[in-house]
MARDRENFI-51350 format. One record per residue (C-alpha): chain; x, y, z. Coordinates in steps of 0.1 Angstrom, whole numbers. Layout:
N
A;X;Y;Z
...
END
This chain:
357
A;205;-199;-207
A;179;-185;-187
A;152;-211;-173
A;121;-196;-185
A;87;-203;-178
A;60;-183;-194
A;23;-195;-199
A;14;-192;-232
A;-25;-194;-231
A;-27;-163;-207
A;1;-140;-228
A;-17;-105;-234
A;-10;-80;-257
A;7;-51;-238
A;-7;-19;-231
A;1;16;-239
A;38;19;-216
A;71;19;-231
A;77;-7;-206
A;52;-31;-187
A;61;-58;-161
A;36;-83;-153
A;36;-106;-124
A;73;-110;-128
A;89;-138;-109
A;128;-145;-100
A;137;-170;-82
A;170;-184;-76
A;179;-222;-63
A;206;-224;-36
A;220;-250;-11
A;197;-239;14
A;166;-238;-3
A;148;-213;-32
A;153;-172;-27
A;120;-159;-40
A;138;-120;-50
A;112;-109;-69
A;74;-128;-63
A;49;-114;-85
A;58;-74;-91
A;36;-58;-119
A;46;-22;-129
A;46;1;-162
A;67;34;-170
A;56;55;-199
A;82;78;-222
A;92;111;-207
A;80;95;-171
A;100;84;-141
A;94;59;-118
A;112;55;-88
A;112;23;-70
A;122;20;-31
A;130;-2;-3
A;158;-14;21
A;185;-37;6
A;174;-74;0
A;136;-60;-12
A;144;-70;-47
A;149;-37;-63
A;181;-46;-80
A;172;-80;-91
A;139;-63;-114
A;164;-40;-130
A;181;-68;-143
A;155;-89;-149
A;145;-61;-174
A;179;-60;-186
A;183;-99;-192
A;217;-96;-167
A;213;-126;-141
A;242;-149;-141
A;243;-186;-139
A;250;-195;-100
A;260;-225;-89
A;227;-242;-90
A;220;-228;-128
A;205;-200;-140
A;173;-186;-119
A;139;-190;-129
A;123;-163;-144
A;84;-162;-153
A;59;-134;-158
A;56;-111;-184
A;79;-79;-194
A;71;-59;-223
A;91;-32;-239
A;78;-17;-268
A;52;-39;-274
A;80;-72;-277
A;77;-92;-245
A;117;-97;-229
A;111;-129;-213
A;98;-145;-244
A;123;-132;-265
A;162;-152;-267
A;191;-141;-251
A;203;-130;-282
A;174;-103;-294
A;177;-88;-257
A;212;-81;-264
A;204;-66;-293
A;180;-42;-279
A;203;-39;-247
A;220;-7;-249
A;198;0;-282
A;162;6;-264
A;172;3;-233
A;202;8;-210
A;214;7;-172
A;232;34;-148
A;249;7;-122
A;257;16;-87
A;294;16;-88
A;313;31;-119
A;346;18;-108
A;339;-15;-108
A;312;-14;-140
A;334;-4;-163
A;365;-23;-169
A;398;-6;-156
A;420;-15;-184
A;403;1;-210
A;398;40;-212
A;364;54;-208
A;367;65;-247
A;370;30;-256
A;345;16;-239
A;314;44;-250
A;328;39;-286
A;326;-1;-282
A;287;5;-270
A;283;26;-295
A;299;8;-329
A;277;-24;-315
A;249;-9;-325
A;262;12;-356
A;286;-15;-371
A;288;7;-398
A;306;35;-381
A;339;45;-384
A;364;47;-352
A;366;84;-357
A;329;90;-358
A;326;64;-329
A;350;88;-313
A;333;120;-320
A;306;108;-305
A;319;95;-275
A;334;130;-273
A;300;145;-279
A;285;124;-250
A;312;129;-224
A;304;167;-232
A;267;166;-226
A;269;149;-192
A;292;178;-181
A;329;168;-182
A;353;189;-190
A;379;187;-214
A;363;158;-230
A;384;161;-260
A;412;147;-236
A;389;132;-209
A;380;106;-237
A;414;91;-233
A;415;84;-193
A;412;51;-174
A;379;51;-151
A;406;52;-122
A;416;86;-135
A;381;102;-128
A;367;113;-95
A;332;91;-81
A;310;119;-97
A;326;123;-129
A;327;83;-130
A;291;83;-125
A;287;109;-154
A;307;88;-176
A;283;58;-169
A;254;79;-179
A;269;87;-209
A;280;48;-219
A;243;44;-211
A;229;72;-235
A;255;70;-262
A;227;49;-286
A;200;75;-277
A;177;47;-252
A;142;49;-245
A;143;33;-214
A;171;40;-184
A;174;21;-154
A;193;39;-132
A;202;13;-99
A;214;37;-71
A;225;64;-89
A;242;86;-59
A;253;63;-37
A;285;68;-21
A;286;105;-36
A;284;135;-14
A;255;152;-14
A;266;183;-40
A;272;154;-64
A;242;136;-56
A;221;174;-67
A;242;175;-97
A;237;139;-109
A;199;144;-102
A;198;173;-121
A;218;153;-149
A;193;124;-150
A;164;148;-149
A;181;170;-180
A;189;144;-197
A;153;127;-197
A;136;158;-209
A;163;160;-239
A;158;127;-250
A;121;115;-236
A;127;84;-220
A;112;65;-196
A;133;62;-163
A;133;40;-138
A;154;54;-106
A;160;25;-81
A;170;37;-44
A;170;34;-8
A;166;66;-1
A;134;86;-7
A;148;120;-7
A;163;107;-45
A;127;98;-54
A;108;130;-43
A;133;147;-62
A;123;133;-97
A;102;103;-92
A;64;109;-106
A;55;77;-99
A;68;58;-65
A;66;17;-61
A;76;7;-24
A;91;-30;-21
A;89;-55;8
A;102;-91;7
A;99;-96;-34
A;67;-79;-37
A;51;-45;-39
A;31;-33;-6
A;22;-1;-23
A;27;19;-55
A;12;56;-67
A;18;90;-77
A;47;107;-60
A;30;133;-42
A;1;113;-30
A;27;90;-18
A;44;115;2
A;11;134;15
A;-11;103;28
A;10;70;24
A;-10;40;29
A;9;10;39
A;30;7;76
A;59;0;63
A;60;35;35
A;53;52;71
A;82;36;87
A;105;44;55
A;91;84;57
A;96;82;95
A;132;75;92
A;143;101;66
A;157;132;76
A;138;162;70
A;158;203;65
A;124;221;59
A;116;223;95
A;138;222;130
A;141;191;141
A;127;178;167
A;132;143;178
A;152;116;172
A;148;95;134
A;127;68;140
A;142;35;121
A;118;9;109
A;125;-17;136
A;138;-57;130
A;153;-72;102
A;141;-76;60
A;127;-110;55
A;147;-138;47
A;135;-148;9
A;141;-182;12
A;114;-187;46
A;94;-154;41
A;70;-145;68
A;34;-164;63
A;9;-140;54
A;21;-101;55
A;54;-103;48
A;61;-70;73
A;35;-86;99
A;68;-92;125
A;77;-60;123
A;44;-40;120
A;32;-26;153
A;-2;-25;137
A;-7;-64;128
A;-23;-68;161
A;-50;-52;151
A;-62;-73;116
A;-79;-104;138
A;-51;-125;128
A;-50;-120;89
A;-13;-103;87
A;0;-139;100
A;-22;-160;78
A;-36;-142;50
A;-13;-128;20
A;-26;-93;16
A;-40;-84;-20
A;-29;-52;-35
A;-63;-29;-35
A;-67;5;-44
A;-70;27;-16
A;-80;58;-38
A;-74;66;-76
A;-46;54;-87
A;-33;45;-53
A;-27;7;-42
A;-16;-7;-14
A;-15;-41;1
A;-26;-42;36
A;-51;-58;64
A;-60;-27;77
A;-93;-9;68
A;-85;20;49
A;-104;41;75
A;-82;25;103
A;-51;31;82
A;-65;67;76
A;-71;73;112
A;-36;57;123
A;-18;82;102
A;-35;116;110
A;-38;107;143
A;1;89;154
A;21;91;119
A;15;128;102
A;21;145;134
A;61;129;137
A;66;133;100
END
Protein backbone atom coordinates (compact mmCIF):
# COMPACT_ATOMS: atom_id res chain seq x y z
CA UNK A 1 0.00 0.00 0.00
CA UNK A 2 0.97 3.32 -0.67
CA UNK A 3 2.86 5.27 2.17
CA UNK A 4 0.81 8.34 2.39
CA UNK A 5 1.29 11.33 4.14
CA UNK A 6 -1.19 14.06 3.91
CA UNK A 7 -1.68 16.96 6.52
CA UNK A 8 -5.00 17.02 7.52
CA UNK A 9 -5.28 20.59 9.16
CA UNK A 10 -4.25 22.40 5.86
CA UNK A 11 -6.62 20.03 3.33
CA UNK A 12 -8.65 22.65 1.12
CA UNK A 13 -11.57 22.20 -0.63
CA UNK A 14 -10.63 22.09 -4.41
CA UNK A 15 -11.27 24.57 -6.85
CA UNK A 16 -13.15 24.77 -10.04
CA UNK A 17 -10.65 22.07 -12.39
CA UNK A 18 -11.70 18.68 -13.17
CA UNK A 19 -8.29 17.89 -11.84
CA UNK A 20 -6.00 19.90 -9.29
CA UNK A 21 -2.55 18.89 -8.04
CA UNK A 22 -1.28 20.57 -5.14
CA UNK A 23 2.24 20.48 -3.87
CA UNK A 24 2.50 16.85 -4.92
CA UNK A 25 5.48 14.97 -3.59
CA UNK A 26 6.95 11.43 -4.77
CA UNK A 27 9.65 10.28 -3.44
CA UNK A 28 11.10 6.93 -3.60
CA UNK A 29 13.83 5.15 -1.06
CA UNK A 30 16.70 3.28 -2.68
CA UNK A 31 20.15 1.78 -1.64
CA UNK A 32 21.79 4.90 -2.41
CA UNK A 33 19.76 7.37 -0.84
CA UNK A 34 15.91 9.07 -1.52
CA UNK A 35 15.01 10.08 -5.38
CA UNK A 36 12.98 13.15 -4.90
CA UNK A 37 10.88 12.53 -8.70
CA UNK A 38 8.38 14.77 -8.11
CA UNK A 39 9.15 17.83 -5.22
CA UNK A 40 6.26 19.99 -4.84
CA UNK A 41 4.49 20.30 -8.53
CA UNK A 42 1.02 22.11 -8.28
CA UNK A 43 -1.10 22.17 -11.51
CA UNK A 44 -4.94 22.05 -12.65
CA UNK A 45 -6.60 21.06 -16.11
CA UNK A 46 -10.20 21.98 -16.73
CA UNK A 47 -12.81 19.76 -19.04
CA UNK A 48 -12.49 20.32 -22.78
CA UNK A 49 -8.75 21.83 -21.94
CA UNK A 50 -5.31 20.35 -22.55
CA UNK A 51 -2.32 20.68 -20.78
CA UNK A 52 0.83 19.67 -22.00
CA UNK A 53 3.61 19.03 -19.67
CA UNK A 54 7.42 19.00 -20.97
CA UNK A 55 10.97 18.29 -20.12
CA UNK A 56 13.90 15.91 -20.79
CA UNK A 57 13.67 12.29 -19.40
CA UNK A 58 14.32 11.94 -15.63
CA UNK A 59 12.27 15.66 -15.04
CA UNK A 60 9.39 13.71 -13.46
CA UNK A 61 6.85 13.89 -16.04
CA UNK A 62 5.97 10.24 -16.04
CA UNK A 63 6.04 9.71 -12.43
CA UNK A 64 2.96 12.69 -11.93
CA UNK A 65 0.98 10.80 -14.50
CA UNK A 66 0.92 8.03 -12.32
CA UNK A 67 0.78 9.52 -9.31
CA UNK A 68 -2.59 10.71 -10.67
CA UNK A 69 -3.39 7.40 -11.69
CA UNK A 70 -2.44 5.54 -8.27
CA UNK A 71 0.16 3.24 -10.62
CA UNK A 72 3.54 3.23 -8.56
CA UNK A 73 4.78 -0.12 -7.66
CA UNK A 74 6.25 -1.40 -4.47
CA UNK A 75 10.33 -1.38 -5.06
CA UNK A 76 12.57 -3.00 -3.12
CA UNK A 77 12.64 -0.52 -0.39
CA UNK A 78 8.53 -0.38 -0.18
CA UNK A 79 6.22 1.57 -1.75
CA UNK A 80 7.25 5.53 -2.37
CA UNK A 81 6.02 8.19 -0.41
CA UNK A 82 3.49 10.18 -1.68
CA UNK A 83 2.19 13.55 -0.09
CA UNK A 84 0.37 16.68 -1.38
CA UNK A 85 -2.85 16.99 -2.56
CA UNK A 86 -4.66 15.73 -6.00
CA UNK A 87 -8.18 16.32 -6.62
CA UNK A 88 -10.37 15.03 -9.26
CA UNK A 89 -13.78 15.99 -9.22
CA UNK A 90 -13.86 17.50 -6.11
CA UNK A 91 -12.62 13.79 -4.28
CA UNK A 92 -8.94 14.18 -3.25
CA UNK A 93 -6.83 10.79 -4.85
CA UNK A 94 -4.28 10.64 -2.29
CA UNK A 95 -6.76 10.60 0.51
CA UNK A 96 -8.75 8.26 -0.96
CA UNK A 97 -7.76 3.93 -0.69
CA UNK A 98 -6.37 2.08 -3.18
CA UNK A 99 -9.49 0.51 -3.80
CA UNK A 100 -11.87 3.79 -4.72
CA UNK A 101 -8.98 4.92 -7.21
CA UNK A 102 -9.42 1.77 -8.91
CA UNK A 103 -12.75 2.28 -9.13
CA UNK A 104 -12.59 5.56 -10.75
CA UNK A 105 -9.43 4.38 -12.81
CA UNK A 106 -10.52 3.76 -16.21
CA UNK A 107 -14.18 5.22 -14.97
CA UNK A 108 -13.11 9.16 -14.69
CA UNK A 109 -10.02 8.90 -15.60
CA UNK A 110 -7.72 6.85 -17.92
CA UNK A 111 -3.98 6.67 -19.40
CA UNK A 112 -2.54 6.50 -23.11
CA UNK A 113 1.09 4.73 -22.16
CA UNK A 114 4.06 5.14 -24.19
CA UNK A 115 4.48 1.70 -25.63
CA UNK A 116 1.27 -0.27 -26.76
CA UNK A 117 3.20 -3.42 -27.26
CA UNK A 118 4.31 -3.82 -24.07
CA UNK A 119 0.92 -2.20 -22.17
CA UNK A 120 -1.26 -4.37 -23.31
CA UNK A 121 -0.73 -8.02 -22.70
CA UNK A 122 0.24 -10.12 -25.77
CA UNK A 123 -1.80 -13.13 -25.05
CA UNK A 124 -4.94 -11.74 -25.09
CA UNK A 125 -6.60 -10.08 -28.21
CA UNK A 126 -7.12 -6.36 -28.26
CA UNK A 127 -11.12 -7.29 -28.17
CA UNK A 128 -10.62 -8.88 -25.07
CA UNK A 129 -8.90 -6.67 -23.30
CA UNK A 130 -11.33 -3.24 -24.26
CA UNK A 131 -14.26 -5.49 -23.32
CA UNK A 132 -12.45 -6.56 -19.85
CA UNK A 133 -12.08 -2.43 -19.21
CA UNK A 134 -15.16 -2.03 -20.18
CA UNK A 135 -17.50 -4.94 -18.23
CA UNK A 136 -15.37 -3.63 -14.97
CA UNK A 137 -17.13 -0.82 -14.98
CA UNK A 138 -20.63 -2.07 -16.38
CA UNK A 139 -20.72 -5.48 -14.59
CA UNK A 140 -24.00 -5.68 -15.85
CA UNK A 141 -23.25 -5.97 -19.46
CA UNK A 142 -23.43 -8.76 -21.54
CA UNK A 143 -20.24 -10.14 -23.57
CA UNK A 144 -21.95 -9.28 -26.78
CA UNK A 145 -22.72 -5.70 -25.77
CA UNK A 146 -19.17 -5.53 -24.23
CA UNK A 147 -18.19 -6.58 -27.68
CA UNK A 148 -20.24 -4.16 -29.64
CA UNK A 149 -18.75 -1.71 -27.93
CA UNK A 150 -15.38 -2.67 -28.18
CA UNK A 151 -16.26 -2.84 -31.91
CA UNK A 152 -17.77 0.67 -31.76
CA UNK A 153 -14.53 2.07 -30.13
CA UNK A 154 -11.89 0.43 -32.39
CA UNK A 155 -14.16 2.13 -35.17
CA UNK A 156 -14.00 5.59 -33.77
CA UNK A 157 -10.24 5.78 -33.34
CA UNK A 158 -9.93 4.87 -37.11
CA UNK A 159 -9.24 1.16 -37.65
CA UNK A 160 -10.42 -0.59 -40.22
CA UNK A 161 -12.27 -3.62 -40.32
CA UNK A 162 -12.87 -3.44 -36.74
CA UNK A 163 -15.52 -6.11 -36.90
CA UNK A 164 -12.40 -8.43 -37.48
CA UNK A 165 -9.65 -6.14 -36.02
CA UNK A 166 -11.45 -6.91 -32.67
CA UNK A 167 -10.11 -10.42 -32.70
CA UNK A 168 -6.20 -9.73 -33.29
CA UNK A 169 -3.33 -10.00 -30.82
CA UNK A 170 -1.54 -6.46 -30.20
CA UNK A 171 1.43 -8.14 -32.11
CA UNK A 172 -0.88 -8.33 -35.17
CA UNK A 173 -1.25 -4.45 -35.37
CA UNK A 174 1.28 -1.95 -36.72
CA UNK A 175 2.89 0.82 -33.89
CA UNK A 176 0.20 3.32 -35.01
CA UNK A 177 -2.75 1.26 -35.13
CA UNK A 178 -1.45 -0.18 -31.61
CA UNK A 179 -1.36 3.29 -30.37
CA UNK A 180 -5.05 3.72 -31.64
CA UNK A 181 -6.07 0.69 -30.01
CA UNK A 182 -4.70 2.08 -26.63
CA UNK A 183 -6.67 5.16 -27.06
CA UNK A 184 -9.57 3.38 -27.43
CA UNK A 185 -8.99 0.80 -24.15
CA UNK A 186 -8.57 4.32 -22.61
CA UNK A 187 -11.98 5.83 -23.80
CA UNK A 188 -14.05 2.79 -23.89
CA UNK A 189 -15.84 4.06 -20.29
CA UNK A 190 -16.28 7.58 -21.81
CA UNK A 191 -13.31 9.40 -19.20
CA UNK A 192 -13.16 12.78 -18.17
CA UNK A 193 -9.75 12.96 -17.72
CA UNK A 194 -6.82 11.40 -20.27
CA UNK A 195 -3.29 11.25 -19.56
CA UNK A 196 -1.72 10.62 -22.44
CA UNK A 197 2.46 9.78 -21.50
CA UNK A 198 4.28 10.13 -24.80
CA UNK A 199 1.77 9.59 -27.09
CA UNK A 200 4.04 9.49 -30.53
CA UNK A 201 7.01 8.29 -29.59
CA UNK A 202 8.74 5.89 -31.81
CA UNK A 203 6.05 6.64 -34.60
CA UNK A 204 6.96 8.30 -37.76
CA UNK A 205 5.96 11.49 -38.18
CA UNK A 206 2.64 10.88 -40.54
CA UNK A 207 1.47 8.81 -37.57
CA UNK A 208 2.51 11.17 -35.02
CA UNK A 209 -0.14 14.02 -37.23
CA UNK A 210 -2.69 11.40 -37.34
CA UNK A 211 -2.59 10.38 -33.62
CA UNK A 212 -2.53 14.17 -32.75
CA UNK A 213 -5.31 14.79 -34.72
CA UNK A 214 -6.99 11.59 -32.94
CA UNK A 215 -6.41 12.90 -29.45
CA UNK A 216 -7.52 16.38 -30.44
CA UNK A 217 -10.98 14.78 -32.18
CA UNK A 218 -11.49 12.71 -29.66
CA UNK A 219 -11.36 15.50 -26.79
CA UNK A 220 -13.75 17.80 -28.56
CA UNK A 221 -16.25 14.60 -28.90
CA UNK A 222 -16.18 13.70 -25.46
CA UNK A 223 -14.86 17.10 -23.39
CA UNK A 224 -12.21 15.93 -21.36
CA UNK A 225 -9.58 17.30 -19.80
CA UNK A 226 -6.15 16.01 -21.27
CA UNK A 227 -3.05 15.97 -20.07
CA UNK A 228 -0.33 15.32 -23.01
CA UNK A 229 3.17 14.43 -21.48
CA UNK A 230 6.26 14.87 -23.92
CA UNK A 231 9.73 15.65 -24.66
CA UNK A 232 9.21 17.18 -27.54
CA UNK A 233 7.49 20.57 -27.87
CA UNK A 234 6.51 20.44 -31.38
CA UNK A 235 3.62 17.76 -29.77
CA UNK A 236 2.62 20.50 -27.31
CA UNK A 237 2.31 23.51 -29.76
CA UNK A 238 0.21 21.30 -31.69
CA UNK A 239 -2.63 20.87 -29.01
CA UNK A 240 -1.40 22.02 -25.70
CA UNK A 241 -3.41 25.27 -24.42
CA UNK A 242 -1.72 25.26 -21.45
CA UNK A 243 2.26 24.29 -21.26
CA UNK A 244 4.11 23.33 -17.68
CA UNK A 245 8.04 22.90 -18.22
CA UNK A 246 9.77 20.45 -15.67
CA UNK A 247 13.31 20.53 -14.25
CA UNK A 248 14.72 18.21 -11.49
CA UNK A 249 11.05 17.28 -9.84
CA UNK A 250 9.71 20.71 -9.98
CA UNK A 251 8.16 23.12 -12.25
CA UNK A 252 10.51 26.17 -13.51
CA UNK A 253 7.72 27.64 -15.48
CA UNK A 254 4.03 27.04 -16.54
CA UNK A 255 1.51 29.37 -18.82
CA UNK A 256 -0.58 29.60 -21.74
CA UNK A 257 0.72 27.89 -24.87
CA UNK A 258 1.25 30.76 -26.95
CA UNK A 259 2.71 33.04 -24.46
CA UNK A 260 4.96 30.23 -23.83
CA UNK A 261 6.23 30.04 -27.16
CA UNK A 262 6.28 33.93 -27.91
CA UNK A 263 8.32 35.27 -24.77
CA UNK A 264 9.41 32.21 -22.58
CA UNK A 265 10.67 33.23 -19.33
CA UNK A 266 12.85 30.68 -17.69
CA UNK A 267 16.72 29.63 -19.31
CA UNK A 268 16.10 26.42 -19.44
CA UNK A 269 12.32 26.76 -21.76
CA UNK A 270 14.96 28.87 -23.98
CA UNK A 271 17.32 26.03 -24.19
CA UNK A 272 14.33 23.43 -24.81
CA UNK A 273 12.91 26.08 -27.83
CA UNK A 274 16.62 26.52 -28.98
CA UNK A 275 17.02 22.89 -29.68
CA UNK A 276 13.84 22.10 -31.67
CA UNK A 277 13.87 22.01 -35.20
CA UNK A 278 11.96 24.64 -36.90
CA UNK A 279 10.28 23.97 -41.11
CA UNK A 280 8.75 27.48 -41.20
CA UNK A 281 11.88 29.20 -42.09
CA UNK A 282 15.37 27.98 -43.88
CA UNK A 283 17.55 26.98 -41.56
CA UNK A 284 20.27 28.49 -40.70
CA UNK A 285 22.55 27.20 -38.00
CA UNK A 286 23.26 24.35 -36.26
CA UNK A 287 20.37 23.09 -33.22
CA UNK A 288 21.71 24.32 -30.18
CA UNK A 289 21.29 21.43 -27.37
CA UNK A 290 20.77 22.47 -23.81
CA UNK A 291 24.30 21.58 -22.54
CA UNK A 292 25.27 19.02 -19.36
CA UNK A 293 23.47 16.43 -17.88
CA UNK A 294 19.54 16.41 -15.90
CA UNK A 295 20.15 16.45 -12.18
CA UNK A 296 20.64 13.57 -10.28
CA UNK A 297 17.32 13.32 -7.82
CA UNK A 298 18.83 11.75 -5.17
CA UNK A 299 21.84 14.91 -4.68
CA UNK A 300 19.92 17.74 -6.60
CA UNK A 301 21.88 20.90 -7.27
CA UNK A 302 21.60 23.37 -4.04
CA UNK A 303 19.60 26.23 -5.01
CA UNK A 304 18.43 26.45 -8.85
CA UNK A 305 18.27 23.19 -9.76
CA UNK A 306 19.50 24.24 -13.62
CA UNK A 307 22.19 26.74 -11.93
CA UNK A 308 25.27 24.14 -13.50
CA UNK A 309 24.01 24.33 -16.52
CA UNK A 310 22.62 27.88 -17.00
CA UNK A 311 25.01 30.31 -18.68
CA UNK A 312 23.08 32.97 -16.95
CA UNK A 313 23.63 31.97 -13.09
CA UNK A 314 26.54 34.12 -13.07
CA UNK A 315 24.74 36.83 -13.15
CA UNK A 316 22.10 36.45 -9.89
CA UNK A 317 25.00 37.54 -7.13
CA UNK A 318 25.25 34.04 -6.03
CA UNK A 319 21.38 33.11 -5.38
CA UNK A 320 21.11 30.28 -8.33
CA UNK A 321 23.72 28.28 -6.00
CA UNK A 322 22.16 29.05 -2.73
CA UNK A 323 18.74 30.19 -2.92
CA UNK A 324 15.75 27.83 -4.20
CA UNK A 325 13.96 30.03 -6.66
CA UNK A 326 10.14 30.71 -5.83
CA UNK A 327 7.78 30.39 -8.65
CA UNK A 328 6.55 34.17 -9.37
CA UNK A 329 4.40 35.44 -11.93
CA UNK A 330 6.26 37.11 -14.57
CA UNK A 331 2.98 38.49 -16.28
CA UNK A 332 -0.79 37.23 -16.10
CA UNK A 333 -0.98 34.03 -15.86
CA UNK A 334 2.58 33.37 -16.51
CA UNK A 335 5.04 31.89 -13.69
CA UNK A 336 8.29 31.19 -13.75
CA UNK A 337 10.88 30.30 -11.22
CA UNK A 338 14.06 32.15 -11.73
CA UNK A 339 16.83 34.65 -10.14
CA UNK A 340 16.86 36.79 -12.85
CA UNK A 341 14.99 40.09 -12.91
CA UNK A 342 12.35 39.90 -15.20
CA UNK A 343 13.74 42.91 -17.07
CA UNK A 344 17.12 41.14 -17.31
CA UNK A 345 15.36 37.94 -18.41
CA UNK A 346 13.35 40.20 -20.92
CA UNK A 347 16.46 41.84 -22.22
CA UNK A 348 18.43 38.37 -22.48
CA UNK A 349 15.84 37.02 -24.73
CA UNK A 350 15.12 39.93 -27.26
CA UNK A 351 18.47 40.76 -27.35
CA UNK A 352 20.67 36.86 -27.63
CA UNK A 353 17.54 34.18 -27.57
CA UNK A 354 14.59 35.55 -30.03
CA UNK A 355 17.02 36.28 -32.68
CA UNK A 356 18.38 32.27 -32.93
CA UNK A 357 14.88 31.01 -32.38
Amino acid sequence: MTDIQIDKSAARQPGSAYLEVRDLRVHFPTDDGVVKSVDGLSFSVEKGKTLGIVGESGSGKSVTSLSVMGLHRMGKRGSPKITGEVWLDGEDLIAAGPDRVRELRGQKMAMIFQDPLTAMHPYYTVGKQIIEGYRAHHPGASKKEARTRAIEMLDRVGIPQPDKRVDAYPHEFSGGMRQRAMIAMALVNDPSLLIADEPTTALDVTVQAQILDLIRDLQKEFGSAVIIITHDLGVVAELADDILVMYGGKCVERGRAATLFESPEHPYTWGLLGSMPRLDRPLQDRLVPVKGTPPSLINVPSGCAFHPRCPYADRTGGRSTSELPKLAEAAPGHHAACHLPIAERHRIFAEEIAPRL
